[in-house]
Predicted model as a PDB file, atoms N, CA, C, CB and O in Angstrom, pLDDT in the B-factor column:
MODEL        1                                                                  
ATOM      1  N   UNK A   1     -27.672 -12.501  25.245  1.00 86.00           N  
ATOM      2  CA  UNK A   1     -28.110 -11.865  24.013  1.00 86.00           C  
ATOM      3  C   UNK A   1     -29.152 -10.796  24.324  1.00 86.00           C  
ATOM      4  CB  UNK A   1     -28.677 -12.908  23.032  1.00 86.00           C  
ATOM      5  O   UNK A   1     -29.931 -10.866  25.275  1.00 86.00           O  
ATOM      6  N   UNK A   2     -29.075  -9.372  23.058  1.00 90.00           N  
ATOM      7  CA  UNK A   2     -29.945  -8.579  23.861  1.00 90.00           C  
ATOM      8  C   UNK A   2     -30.696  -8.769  22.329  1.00 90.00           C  
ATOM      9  CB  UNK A   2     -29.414  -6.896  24.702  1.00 90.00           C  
ATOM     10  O   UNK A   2     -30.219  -9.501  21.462  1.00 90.00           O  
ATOM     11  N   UNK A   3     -31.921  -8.001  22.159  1.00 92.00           N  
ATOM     12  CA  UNK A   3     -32.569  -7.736  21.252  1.00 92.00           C  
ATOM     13  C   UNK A   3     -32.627  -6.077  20.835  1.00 92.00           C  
ATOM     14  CB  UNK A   3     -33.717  -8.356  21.579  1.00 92.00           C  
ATOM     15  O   UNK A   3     -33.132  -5.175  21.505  1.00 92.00           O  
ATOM     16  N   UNK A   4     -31.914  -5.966  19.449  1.00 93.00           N  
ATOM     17  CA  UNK A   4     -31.669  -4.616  18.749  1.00 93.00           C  
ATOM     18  C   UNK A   4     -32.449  -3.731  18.048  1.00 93.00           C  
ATOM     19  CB  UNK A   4     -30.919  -4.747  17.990  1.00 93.00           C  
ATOM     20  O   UNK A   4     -31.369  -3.303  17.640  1.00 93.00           O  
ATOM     21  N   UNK A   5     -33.165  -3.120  17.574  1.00 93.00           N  
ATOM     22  CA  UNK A   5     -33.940  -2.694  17.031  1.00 93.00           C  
ATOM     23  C   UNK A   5     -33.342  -1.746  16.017  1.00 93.00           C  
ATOM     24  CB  UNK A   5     -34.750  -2.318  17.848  1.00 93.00           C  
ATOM     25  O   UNK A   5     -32.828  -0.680  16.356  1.00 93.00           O  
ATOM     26  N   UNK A   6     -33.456  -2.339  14.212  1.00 93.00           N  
ATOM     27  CA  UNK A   6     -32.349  -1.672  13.661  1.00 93.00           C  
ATOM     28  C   UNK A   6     -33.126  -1.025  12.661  1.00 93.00           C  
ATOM     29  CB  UNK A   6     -31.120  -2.537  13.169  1.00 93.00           C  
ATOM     30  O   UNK A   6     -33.943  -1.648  11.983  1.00 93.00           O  
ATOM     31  N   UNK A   7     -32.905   0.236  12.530  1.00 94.00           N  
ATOM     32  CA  UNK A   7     -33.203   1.355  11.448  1.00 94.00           C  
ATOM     33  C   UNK A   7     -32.765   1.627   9.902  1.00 94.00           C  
ATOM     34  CB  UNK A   7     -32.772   2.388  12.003  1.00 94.00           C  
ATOM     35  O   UNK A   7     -31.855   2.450   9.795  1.00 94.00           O  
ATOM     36  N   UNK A   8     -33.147   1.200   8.964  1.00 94.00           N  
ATOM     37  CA  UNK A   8     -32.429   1.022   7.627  1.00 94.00           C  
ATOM     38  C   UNK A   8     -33.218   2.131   7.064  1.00 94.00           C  
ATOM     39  CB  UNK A   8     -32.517  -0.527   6.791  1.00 94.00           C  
ATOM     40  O   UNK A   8     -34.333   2.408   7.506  1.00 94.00           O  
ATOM     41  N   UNK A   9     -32.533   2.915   5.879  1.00 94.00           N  
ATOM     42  CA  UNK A   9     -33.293   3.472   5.047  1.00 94.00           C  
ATOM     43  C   UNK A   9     -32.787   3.512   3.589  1.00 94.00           C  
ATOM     44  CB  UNK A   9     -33.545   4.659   5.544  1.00 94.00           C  
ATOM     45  O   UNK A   9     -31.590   3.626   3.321  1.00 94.00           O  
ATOM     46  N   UNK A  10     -33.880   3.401   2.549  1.00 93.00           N  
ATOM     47  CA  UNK A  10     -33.073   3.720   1.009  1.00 93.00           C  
ATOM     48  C   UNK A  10     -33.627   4.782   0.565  1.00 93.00           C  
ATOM     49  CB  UNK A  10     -33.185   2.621  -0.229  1.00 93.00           C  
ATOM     50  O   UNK A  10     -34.038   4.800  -0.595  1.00 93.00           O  
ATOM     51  N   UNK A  11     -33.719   5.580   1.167  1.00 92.00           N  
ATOM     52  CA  UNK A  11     -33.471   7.269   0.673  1.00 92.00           C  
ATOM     53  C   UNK A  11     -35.119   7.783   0.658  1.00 92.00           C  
ATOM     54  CB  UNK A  11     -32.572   7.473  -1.295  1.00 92.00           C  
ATOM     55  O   UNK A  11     -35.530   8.925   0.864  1.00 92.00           O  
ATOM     56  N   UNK A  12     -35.880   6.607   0.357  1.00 94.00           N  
ATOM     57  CA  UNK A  12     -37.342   6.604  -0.059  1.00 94.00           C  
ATOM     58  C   UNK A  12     -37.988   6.416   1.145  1.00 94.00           C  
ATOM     59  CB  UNK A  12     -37.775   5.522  -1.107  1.00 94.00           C  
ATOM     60  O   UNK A  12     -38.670   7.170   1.841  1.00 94.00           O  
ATOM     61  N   UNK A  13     -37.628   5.211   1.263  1.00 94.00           N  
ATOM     62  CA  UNK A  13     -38.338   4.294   2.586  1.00 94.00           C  
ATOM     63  C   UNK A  13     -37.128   4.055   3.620  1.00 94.00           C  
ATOM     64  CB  UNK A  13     -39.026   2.542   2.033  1.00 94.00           C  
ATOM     65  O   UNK A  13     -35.899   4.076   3.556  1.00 94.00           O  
ATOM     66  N   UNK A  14     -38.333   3.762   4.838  1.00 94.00           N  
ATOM     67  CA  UNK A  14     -37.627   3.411   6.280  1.00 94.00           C  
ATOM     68  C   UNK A  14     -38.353   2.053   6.654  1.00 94.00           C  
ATOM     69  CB  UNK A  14     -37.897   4.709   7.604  1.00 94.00           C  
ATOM     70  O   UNK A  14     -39.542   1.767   6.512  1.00 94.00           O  
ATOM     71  N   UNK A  15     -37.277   1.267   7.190  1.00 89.00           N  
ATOM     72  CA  UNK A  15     -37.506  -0.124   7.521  1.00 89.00           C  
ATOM     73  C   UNK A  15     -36.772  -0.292   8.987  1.00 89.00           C  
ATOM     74  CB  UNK A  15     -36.876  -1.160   6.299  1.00 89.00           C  
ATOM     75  O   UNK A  15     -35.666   0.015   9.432  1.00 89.00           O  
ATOM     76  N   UNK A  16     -38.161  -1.050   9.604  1.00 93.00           N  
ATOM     77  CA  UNK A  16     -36.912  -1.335  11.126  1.00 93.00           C  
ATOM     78  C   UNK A  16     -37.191  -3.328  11.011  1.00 93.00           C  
ATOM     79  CB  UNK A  16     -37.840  -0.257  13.550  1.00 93.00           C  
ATOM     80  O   UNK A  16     -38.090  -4.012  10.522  1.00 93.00           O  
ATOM     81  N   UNK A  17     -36.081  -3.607  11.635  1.00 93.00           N  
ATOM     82  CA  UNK A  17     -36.115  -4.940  12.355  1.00 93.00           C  
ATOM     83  C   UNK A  17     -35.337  -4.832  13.366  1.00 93.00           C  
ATOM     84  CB  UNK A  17     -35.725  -6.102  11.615  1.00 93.00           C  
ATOM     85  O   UNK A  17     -34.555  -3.918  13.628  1.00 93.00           O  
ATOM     86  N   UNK A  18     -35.647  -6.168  14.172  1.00 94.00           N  
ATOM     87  CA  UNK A  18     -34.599  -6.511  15.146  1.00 94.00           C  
ATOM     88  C   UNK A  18     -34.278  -7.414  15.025  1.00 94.00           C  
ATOM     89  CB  UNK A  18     -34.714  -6.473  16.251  1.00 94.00           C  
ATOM     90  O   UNK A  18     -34.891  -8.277  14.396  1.00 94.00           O  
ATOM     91  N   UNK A  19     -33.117  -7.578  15.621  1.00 93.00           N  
ATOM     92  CA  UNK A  19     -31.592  -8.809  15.560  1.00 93.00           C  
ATOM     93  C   UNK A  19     -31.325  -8.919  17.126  1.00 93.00           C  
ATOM     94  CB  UNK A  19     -29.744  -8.048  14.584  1.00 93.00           C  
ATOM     95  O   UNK A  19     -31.352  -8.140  18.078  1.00 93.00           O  
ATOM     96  N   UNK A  20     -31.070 -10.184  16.939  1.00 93.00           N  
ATOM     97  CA  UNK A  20     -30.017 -10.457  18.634  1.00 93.00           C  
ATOM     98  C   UNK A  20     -28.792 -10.534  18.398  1.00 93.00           C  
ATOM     99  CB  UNK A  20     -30.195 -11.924  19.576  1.00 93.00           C  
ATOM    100  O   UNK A  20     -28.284 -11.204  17.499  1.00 93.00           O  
ATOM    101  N   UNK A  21     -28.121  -9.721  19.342  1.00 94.00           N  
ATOM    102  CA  UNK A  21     -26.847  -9.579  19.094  1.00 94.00           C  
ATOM    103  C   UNK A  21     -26.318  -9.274  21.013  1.00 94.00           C  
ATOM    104  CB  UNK A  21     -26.612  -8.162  17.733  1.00 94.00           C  
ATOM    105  O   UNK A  21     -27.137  -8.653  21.691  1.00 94.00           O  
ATOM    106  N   UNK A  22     -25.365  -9.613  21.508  1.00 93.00           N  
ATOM    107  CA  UNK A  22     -24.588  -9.414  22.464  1.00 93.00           C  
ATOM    108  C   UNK A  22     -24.593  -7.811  22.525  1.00 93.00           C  
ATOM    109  CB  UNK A  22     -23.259 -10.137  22.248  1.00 93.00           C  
ATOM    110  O   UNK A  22     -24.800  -7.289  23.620  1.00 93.00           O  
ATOM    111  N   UNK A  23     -24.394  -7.081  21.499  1.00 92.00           N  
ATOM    112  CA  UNK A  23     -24.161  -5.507  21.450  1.00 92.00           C  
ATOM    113  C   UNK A  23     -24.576  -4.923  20.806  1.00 92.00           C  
ATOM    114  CB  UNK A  23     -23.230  -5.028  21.310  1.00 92.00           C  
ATOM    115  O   UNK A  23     -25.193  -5.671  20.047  1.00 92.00           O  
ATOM    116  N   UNK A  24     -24.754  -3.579  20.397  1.00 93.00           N  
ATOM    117  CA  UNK A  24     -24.969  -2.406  19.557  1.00 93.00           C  
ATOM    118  C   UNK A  24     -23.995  -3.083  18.490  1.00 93.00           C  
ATOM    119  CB  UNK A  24     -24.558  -0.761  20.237  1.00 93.00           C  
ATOM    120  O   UNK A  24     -24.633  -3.898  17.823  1.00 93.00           O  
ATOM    121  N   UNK A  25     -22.907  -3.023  18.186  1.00 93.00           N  
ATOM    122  CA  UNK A  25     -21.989  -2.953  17.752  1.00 93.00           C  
ATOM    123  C   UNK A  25     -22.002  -4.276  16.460  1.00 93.00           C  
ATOM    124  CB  UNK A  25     -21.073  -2.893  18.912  1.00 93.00           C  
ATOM    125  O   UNK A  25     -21.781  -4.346  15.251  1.00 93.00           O  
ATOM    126  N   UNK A  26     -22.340  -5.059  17.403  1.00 94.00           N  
ATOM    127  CA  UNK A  26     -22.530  -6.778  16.575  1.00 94.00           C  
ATOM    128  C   UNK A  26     -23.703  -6.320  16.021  1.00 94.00           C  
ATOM    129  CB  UNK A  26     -22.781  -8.507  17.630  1.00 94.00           C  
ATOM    130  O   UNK A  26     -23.712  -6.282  14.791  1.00 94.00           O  
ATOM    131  N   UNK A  27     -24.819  -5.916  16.674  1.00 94.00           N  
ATOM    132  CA  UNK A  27     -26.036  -5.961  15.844  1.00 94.00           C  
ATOM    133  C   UNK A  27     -25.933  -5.141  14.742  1.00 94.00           C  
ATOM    134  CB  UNK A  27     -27.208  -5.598  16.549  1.00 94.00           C  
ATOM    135  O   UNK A  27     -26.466  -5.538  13.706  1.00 94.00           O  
ATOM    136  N   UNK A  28     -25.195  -3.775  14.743  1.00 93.00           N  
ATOM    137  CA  UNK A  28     -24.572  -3.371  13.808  1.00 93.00           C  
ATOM    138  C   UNK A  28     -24.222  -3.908  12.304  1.00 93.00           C  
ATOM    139  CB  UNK A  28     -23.760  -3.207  14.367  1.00 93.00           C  
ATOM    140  O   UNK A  28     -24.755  -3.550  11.254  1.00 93.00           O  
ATOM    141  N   UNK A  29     -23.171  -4.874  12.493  1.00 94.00           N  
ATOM    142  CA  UNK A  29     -22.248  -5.472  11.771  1.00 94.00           C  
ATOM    143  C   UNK A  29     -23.231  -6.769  11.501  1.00 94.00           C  
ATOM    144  CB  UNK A  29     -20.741  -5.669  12.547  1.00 94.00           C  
ATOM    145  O   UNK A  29     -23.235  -7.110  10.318  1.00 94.00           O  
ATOM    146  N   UNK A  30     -24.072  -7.563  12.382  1.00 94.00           N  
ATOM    147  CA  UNK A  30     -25.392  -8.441  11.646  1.00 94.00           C  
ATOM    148  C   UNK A  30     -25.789  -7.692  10.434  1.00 94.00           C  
ATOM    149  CB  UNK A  30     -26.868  -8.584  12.664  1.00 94.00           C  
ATOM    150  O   UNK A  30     -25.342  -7.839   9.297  1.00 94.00           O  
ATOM    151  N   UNK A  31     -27.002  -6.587  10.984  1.00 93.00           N  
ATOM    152  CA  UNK A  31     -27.167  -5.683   9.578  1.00 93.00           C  
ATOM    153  C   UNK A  31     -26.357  -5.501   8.465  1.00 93.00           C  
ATOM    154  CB  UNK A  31     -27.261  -4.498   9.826  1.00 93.00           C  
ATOM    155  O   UNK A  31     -26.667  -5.741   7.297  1.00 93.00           O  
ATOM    156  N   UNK A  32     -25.338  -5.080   8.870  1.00 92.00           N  
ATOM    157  CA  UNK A  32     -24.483  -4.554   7.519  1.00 92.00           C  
ATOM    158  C   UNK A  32     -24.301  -5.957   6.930  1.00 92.00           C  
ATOM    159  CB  UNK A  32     -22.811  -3.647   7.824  1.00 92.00           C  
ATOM    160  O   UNK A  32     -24.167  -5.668   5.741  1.00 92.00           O  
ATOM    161  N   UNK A  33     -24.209  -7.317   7.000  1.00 93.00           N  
ATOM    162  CA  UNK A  33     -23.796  -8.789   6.638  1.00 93.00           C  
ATOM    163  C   UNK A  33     -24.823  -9.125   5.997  1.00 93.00           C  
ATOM    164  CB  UNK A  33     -23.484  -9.814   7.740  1.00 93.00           C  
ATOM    165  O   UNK A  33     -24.789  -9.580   4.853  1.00 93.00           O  
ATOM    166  N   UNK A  34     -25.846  -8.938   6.664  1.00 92.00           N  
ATOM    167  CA  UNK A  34     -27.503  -9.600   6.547  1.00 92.00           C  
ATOM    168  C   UNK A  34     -28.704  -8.117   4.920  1.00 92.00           C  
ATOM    169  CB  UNK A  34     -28.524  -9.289   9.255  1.00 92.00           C  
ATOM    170  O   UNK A  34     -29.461  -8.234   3.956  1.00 92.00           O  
ATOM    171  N   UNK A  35     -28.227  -7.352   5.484  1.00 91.00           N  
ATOM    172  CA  UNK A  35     -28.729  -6.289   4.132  1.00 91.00           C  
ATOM    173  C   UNK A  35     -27.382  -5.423   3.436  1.00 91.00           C  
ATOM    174  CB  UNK A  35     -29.994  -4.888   4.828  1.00 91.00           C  
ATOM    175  O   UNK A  35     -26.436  -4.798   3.916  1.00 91.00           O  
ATOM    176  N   UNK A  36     -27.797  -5.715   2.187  1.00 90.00           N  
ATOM    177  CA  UNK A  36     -27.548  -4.844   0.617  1.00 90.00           C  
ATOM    178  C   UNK A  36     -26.916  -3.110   1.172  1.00 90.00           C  
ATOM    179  CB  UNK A  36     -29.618  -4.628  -0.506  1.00 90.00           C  
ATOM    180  O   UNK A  36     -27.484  -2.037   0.968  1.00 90.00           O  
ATOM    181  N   UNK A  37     -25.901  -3.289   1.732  1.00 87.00           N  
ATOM    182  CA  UNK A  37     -25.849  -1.796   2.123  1.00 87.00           C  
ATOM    183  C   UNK A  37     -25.346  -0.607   0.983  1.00 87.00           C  
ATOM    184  CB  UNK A  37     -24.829  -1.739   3.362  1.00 87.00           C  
ATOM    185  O   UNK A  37     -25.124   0.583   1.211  1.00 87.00           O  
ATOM    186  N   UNK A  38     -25.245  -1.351  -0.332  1.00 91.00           N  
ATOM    187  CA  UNK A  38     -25.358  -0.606  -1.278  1.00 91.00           C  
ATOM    188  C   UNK A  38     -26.555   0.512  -1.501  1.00 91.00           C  
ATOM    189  CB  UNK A  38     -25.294  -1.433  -2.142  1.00 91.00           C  
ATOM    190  O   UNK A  38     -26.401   1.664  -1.908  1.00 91.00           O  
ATOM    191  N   UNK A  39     -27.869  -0.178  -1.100  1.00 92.00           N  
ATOM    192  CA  UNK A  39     -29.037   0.417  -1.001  1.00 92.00           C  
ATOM    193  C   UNK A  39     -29.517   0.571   0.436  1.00 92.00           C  
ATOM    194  CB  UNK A  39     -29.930  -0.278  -1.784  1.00 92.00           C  
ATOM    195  O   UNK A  39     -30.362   1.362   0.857  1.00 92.00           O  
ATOM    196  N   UNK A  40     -29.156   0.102   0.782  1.00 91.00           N  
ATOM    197  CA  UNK A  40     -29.615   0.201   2.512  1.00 91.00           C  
ATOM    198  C   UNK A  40     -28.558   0.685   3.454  1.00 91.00           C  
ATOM    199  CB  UNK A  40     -30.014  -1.323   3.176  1.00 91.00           C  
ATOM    200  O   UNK A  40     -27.668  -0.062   3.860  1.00 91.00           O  
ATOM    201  N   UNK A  41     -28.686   2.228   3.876  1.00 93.00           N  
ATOM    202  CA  UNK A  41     -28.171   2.703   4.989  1.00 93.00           C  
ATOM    203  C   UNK A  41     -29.059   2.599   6.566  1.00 93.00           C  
ATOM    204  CB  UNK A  41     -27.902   4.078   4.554  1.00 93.00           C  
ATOM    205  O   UNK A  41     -30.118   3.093   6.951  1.00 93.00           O  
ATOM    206  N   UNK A  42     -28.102   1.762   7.168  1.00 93.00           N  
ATOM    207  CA  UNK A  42     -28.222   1.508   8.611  1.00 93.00           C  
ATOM    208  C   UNK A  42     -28.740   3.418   9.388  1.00 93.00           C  
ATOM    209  CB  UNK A  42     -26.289   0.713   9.221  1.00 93.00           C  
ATOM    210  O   UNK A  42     -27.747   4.097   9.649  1.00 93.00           O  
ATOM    211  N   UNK A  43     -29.458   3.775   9.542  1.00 93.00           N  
ATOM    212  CA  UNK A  43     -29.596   5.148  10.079  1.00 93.00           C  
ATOM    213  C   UNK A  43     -29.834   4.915  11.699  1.00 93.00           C  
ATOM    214  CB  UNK A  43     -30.915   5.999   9.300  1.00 93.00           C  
ATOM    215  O   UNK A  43     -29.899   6.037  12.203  1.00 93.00           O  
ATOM    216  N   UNK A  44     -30.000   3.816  12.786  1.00 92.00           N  
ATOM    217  CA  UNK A  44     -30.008   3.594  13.822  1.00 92.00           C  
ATOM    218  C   UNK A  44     -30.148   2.249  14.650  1.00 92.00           C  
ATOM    219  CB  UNK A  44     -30.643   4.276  13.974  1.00 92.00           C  
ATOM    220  O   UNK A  44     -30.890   1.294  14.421  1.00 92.00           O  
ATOM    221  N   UNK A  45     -29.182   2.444  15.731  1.00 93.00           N  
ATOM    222  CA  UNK A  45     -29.091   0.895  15.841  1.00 93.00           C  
ATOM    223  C   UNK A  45     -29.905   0.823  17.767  1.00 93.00           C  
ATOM    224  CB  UNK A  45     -26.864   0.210  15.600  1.00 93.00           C  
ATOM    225  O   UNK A  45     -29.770   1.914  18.321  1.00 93.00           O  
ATOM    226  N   UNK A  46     -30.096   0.540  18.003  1.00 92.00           N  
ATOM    227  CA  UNK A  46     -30.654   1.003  19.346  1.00 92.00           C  
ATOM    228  C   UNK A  46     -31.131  -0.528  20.340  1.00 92.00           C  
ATOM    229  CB  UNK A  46     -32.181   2.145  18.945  1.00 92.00           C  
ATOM    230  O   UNK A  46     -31.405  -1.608  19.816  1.00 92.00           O  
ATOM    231  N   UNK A  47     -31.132  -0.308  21.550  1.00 91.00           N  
ATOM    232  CA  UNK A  47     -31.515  -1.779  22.071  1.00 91.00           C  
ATOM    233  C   UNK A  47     -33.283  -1.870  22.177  1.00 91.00           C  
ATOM    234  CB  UNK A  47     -30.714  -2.052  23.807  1.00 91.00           C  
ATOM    235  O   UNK A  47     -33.759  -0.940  22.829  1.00 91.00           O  
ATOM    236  N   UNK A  48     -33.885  -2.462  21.845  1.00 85.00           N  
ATOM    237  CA  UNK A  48     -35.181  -2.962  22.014  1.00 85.00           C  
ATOM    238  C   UNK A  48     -35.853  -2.526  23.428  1.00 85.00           C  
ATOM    239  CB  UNK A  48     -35.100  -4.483  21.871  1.00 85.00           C  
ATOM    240  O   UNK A  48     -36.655  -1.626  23.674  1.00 85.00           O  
ATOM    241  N   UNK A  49     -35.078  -3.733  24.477  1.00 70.00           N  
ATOM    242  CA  UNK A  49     -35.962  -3.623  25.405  1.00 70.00           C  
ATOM    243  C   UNK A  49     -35.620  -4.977  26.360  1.00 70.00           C  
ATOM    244  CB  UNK A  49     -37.442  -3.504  24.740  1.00 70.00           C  
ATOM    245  O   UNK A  49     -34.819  -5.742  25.824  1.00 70.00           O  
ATOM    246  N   UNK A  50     -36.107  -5.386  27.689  1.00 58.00           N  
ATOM    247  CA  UNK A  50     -35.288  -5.771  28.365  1.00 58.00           C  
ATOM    248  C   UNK A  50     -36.710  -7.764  27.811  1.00 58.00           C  
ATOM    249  CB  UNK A  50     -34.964  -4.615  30.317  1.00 58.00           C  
ATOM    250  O   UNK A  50     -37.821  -7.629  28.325  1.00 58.00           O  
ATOM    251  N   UNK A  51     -36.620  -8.587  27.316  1.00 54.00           N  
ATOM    252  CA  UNK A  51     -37.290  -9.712  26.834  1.00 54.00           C  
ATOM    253  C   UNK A  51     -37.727  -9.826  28.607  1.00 54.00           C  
ATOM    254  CB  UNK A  51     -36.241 -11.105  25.844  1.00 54.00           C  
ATOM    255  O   UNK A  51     -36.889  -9.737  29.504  1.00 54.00           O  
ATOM    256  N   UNK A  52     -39.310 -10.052  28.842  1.00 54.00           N  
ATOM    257  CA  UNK A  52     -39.674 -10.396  30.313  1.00 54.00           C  
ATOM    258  C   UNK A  52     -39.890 -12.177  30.381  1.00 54.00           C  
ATOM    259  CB  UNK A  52     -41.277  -9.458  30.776  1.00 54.00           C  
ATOM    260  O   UNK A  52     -40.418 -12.916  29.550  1.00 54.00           O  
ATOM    261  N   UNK A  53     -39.320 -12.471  31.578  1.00 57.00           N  
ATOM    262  CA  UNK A  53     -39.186 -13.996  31.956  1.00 57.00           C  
ATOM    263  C   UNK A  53     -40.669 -14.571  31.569  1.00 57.00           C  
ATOM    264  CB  UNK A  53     -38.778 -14.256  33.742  1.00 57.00           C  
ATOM    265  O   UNK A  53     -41.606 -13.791  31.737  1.00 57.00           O  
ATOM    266  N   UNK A  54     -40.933 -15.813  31.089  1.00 58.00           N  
ATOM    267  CA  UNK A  54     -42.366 -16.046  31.177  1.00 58.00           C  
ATOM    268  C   UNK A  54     -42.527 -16.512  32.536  1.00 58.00           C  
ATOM    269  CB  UNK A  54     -42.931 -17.054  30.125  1.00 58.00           C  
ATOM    270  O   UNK A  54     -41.688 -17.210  33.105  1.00 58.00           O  
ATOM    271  N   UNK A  55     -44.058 -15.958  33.265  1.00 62.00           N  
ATOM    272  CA  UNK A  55     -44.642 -16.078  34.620  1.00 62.00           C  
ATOM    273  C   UNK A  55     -44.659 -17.592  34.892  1.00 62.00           C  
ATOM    274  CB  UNK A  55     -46.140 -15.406  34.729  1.00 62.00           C  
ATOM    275  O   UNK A  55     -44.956 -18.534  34.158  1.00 62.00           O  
ATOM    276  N   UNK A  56     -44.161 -17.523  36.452  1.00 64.00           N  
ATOM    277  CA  UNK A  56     -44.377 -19.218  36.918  1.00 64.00           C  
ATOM    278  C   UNK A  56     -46.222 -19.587  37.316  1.00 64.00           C  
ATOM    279  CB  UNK A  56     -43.210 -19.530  38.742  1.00 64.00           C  
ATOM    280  O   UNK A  56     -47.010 -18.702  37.651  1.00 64.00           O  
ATOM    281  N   UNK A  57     -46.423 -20.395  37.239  1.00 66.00           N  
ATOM    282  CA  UNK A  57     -47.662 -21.151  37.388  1.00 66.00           C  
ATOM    283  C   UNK A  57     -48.193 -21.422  38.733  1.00 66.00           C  
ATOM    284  CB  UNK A  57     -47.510 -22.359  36.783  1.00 66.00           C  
ATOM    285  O   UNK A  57     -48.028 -22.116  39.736  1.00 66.00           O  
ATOM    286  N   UNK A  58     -49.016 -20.373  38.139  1.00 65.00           N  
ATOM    287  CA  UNK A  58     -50.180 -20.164  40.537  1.00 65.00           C  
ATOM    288  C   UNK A  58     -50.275 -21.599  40.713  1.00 65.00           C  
ATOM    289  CB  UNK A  58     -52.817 -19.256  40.819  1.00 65.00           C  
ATOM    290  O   UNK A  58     -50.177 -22.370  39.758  1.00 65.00           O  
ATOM    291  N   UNK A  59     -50.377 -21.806  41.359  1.00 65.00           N  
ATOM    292  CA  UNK A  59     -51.506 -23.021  42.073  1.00 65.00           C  
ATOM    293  C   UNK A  59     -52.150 -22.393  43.027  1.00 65.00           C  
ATOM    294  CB  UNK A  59     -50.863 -24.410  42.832  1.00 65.00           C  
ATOM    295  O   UNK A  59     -51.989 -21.376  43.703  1.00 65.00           O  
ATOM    296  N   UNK A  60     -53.101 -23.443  42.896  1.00 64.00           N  
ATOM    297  CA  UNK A  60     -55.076 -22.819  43.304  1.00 64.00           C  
ATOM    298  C   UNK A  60     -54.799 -23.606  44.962  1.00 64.00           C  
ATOM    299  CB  UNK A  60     -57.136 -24.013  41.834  1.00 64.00           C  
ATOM    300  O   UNK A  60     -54.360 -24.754  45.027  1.00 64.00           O  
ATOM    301  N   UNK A  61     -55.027 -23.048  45.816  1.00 60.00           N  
ATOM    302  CA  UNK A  61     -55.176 -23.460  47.153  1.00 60.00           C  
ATOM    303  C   UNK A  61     -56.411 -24.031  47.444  1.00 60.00           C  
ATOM    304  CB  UNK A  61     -54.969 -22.449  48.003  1.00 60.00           C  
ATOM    305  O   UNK A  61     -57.258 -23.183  47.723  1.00 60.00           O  
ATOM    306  N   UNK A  62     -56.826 -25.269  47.475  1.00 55.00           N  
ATOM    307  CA  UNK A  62     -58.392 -25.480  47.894  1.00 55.00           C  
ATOM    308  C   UNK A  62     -58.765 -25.375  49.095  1.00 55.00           C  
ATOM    309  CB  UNK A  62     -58.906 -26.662  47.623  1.00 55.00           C  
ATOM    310  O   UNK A  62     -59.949 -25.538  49.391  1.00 55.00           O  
TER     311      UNK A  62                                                      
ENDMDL                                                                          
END                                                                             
């Protein structure tokens, strides 16, 4: 899963969230499922960014 970063607008206002989705494409089609696209045009769908592993745990050498 990647994390999407999605661009909506209703003509007035601009709204972003992100969605996980496998693709552009799915995250896409999340949006369009998940918001009112009567009022809400999708204006960009884009990938986030790569999520970083959480760090393993030093141990202290005495």
């Amino acid at each position: 899963m990647q994390v999407f970063r999605i661009t909506l607008s209703d003509g007035a206002r601009k709204f972003h969230t992100a969605i996980q989705a496998p693709d552009a494409a799915a995250a896409e089609t999340k949006a369009a499922d998940y918001f009112d696209t009567s009022k809400w045009q999708i204006l960009n769908v884009r990938r986030a960014g790569v999520m970083a592993a959480k760090p393993e745990p030093q141990s202290v050498a005495a």
